[in-house]
N, C-alpha and C positions, 0 to 999 in steps of 0.2 A: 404456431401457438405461443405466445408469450408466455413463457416460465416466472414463475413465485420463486425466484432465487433463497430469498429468508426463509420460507415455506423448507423449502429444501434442505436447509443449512439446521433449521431445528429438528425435522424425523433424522437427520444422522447425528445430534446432541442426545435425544430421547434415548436412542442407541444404545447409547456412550454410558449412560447414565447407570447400568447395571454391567459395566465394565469393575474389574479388581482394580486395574490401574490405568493412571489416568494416560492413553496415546499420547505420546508425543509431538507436537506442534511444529514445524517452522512459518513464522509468522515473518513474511514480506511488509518492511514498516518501510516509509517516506519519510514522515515527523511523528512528533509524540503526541499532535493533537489530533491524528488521525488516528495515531492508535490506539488512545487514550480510552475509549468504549467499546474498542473491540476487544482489548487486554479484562475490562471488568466482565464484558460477558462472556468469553472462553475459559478464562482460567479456573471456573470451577471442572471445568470438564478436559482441559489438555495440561500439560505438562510442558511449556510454553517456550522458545526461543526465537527472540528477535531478529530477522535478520537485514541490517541496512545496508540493500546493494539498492545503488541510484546515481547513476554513470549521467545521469539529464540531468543531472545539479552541476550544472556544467561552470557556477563560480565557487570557487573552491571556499571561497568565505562562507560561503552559503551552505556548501556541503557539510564542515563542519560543524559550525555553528547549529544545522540541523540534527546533528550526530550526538552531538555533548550536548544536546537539550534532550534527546530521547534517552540518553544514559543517566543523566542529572534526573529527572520524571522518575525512572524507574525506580532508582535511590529513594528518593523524598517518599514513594508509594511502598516502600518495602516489598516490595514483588521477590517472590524467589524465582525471578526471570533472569537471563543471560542476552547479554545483546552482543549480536557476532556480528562481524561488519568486512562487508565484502571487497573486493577490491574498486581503486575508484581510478579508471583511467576514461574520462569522457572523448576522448577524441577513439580509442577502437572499439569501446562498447556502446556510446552511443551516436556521433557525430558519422562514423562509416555506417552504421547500420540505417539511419533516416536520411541517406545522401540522396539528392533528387527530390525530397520533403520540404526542403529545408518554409519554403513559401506557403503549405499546406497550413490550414487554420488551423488554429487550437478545437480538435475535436473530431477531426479527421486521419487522413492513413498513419499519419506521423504517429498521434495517439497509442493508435492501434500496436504498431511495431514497437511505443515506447513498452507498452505495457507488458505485452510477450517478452520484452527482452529479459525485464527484470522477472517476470516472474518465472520464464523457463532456468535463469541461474537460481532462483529460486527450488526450482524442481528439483534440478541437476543436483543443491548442495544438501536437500533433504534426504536422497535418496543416495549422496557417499554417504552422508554423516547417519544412514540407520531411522528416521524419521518416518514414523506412521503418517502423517498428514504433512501437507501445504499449504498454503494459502496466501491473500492477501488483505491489507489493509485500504487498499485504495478504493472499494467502493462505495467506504463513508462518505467522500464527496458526491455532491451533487452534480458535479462537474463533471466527474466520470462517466462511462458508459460502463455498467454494471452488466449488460447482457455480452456485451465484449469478454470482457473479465470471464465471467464467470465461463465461456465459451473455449478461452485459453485454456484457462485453468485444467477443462474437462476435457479438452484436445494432449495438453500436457502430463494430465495423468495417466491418460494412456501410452502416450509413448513413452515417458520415463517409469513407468510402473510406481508410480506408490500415490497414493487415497489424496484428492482433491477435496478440502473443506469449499464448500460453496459457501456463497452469503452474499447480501444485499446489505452491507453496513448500515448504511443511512436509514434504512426502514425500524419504522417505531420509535423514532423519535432522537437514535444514537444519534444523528450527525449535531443536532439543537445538545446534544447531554455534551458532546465533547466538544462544543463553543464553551460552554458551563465551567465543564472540566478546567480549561484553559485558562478560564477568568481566575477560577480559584486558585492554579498555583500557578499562576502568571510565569504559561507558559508563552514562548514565540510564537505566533500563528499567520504564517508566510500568504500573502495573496495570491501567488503564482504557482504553478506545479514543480517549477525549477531549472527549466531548460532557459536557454535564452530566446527561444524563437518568443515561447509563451510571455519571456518578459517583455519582449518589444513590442508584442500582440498589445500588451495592460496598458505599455506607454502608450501607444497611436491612441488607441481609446482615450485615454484621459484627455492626450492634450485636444481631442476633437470636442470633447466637454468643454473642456477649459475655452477653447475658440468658440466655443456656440454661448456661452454666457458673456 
């Protein structure tokens, strides 16, 4: 049976809502324009820390450049958010762990295990640092596989012990709000997920455009 992931993600807000204080958040970010409408609909309800671990941004210009655009966002937004940023070694966090992937399409096992990786150090670091909830940003894209996601998520919450926010980002309109978002404070907004497999995926594509015209 297919799950309403949002559905889900709002009866544990409703929850929340007759709480004294607000749970504690660690929020798994990518870029700032993906987290850009997930930061506006949580944060009446969590107590909110960013956390950028993304070991598949596997060129370092990129990874930075993505990093000082999510710190720079939050500045310009006056968030009373904290962006804490993970370690970044892509060759043992993510290049060993998709070995034998490497040729697997964008949307397949590769995926799969990029998504776990980041979000189980996500688990892991909410659950030294004292953190009510987990979660991620990545199912604003369309591109994602949200029932994935959220599948981790709720696999992971049980073996690391502490509360899985569910959510279907894109649904209602967030993923169309944080294109918006972006336009307005002209942020970066990257075509690719970050790894290089997925960059060379974009190139073949074009230039098979490019030779068909």
């Amino acid at each position: 049976m297919k799950i309403n992931y949002d559905l889900e993600m709002q009866k544990i807000l409703e929850k929340l809502k007759d709480e004294e204080r607000k749970p504690k958040l660690l929020l798994h970010s990518c870029c700032a324009p993906c987290s850009s409408t997930v930061i506006e609909l949580l944060k009446e309800y969590f107590d909110i820390t960013i956390y950028y671990y993304n070991p598949n941004i596997t060129e370092n210009e990129e990874y930075h450049k993505r990093y000082d655009e999510m710190t720079e966002y939050v500045k310009k937004r006056e968030y009373d958010i904290s962006v804490l940023e993970g370690r970044y070694n892509p060759k043992e966090d993510f290049f060993e762990k998709v070995k034998g992937l490497e040729n697997v399409r964008e949307g397949g096992e590769r995926c799969y295990k990029c998504y776990r990786l980041r979000m189980e150090e996500t688990a892991k670091k909410a659950r030294e640092e004292g953190y009510d909830y987990f979660t991620t940003a990545l199912s604003i894209s369309p591109m994602k596989n949200s029932a994935w996601i959220n599948e981790i998520g709720e696999n992971l919450s049980k073996e690391y012990g502490i509360k899985y926010l569910y959510g279907d980002f894109k649904k209602k309109g967030r993923y169309v709000e944080s294109i918006k978002i972006s336009k307005d404070y002209n942020l970066y907004r990257q075509d690719y997920c970050g790894c290089i497999f997925s960059k060379m995926e974009r190139k073949a594509v074009e230039k098979k455009k490019q030779e068909a015209n």
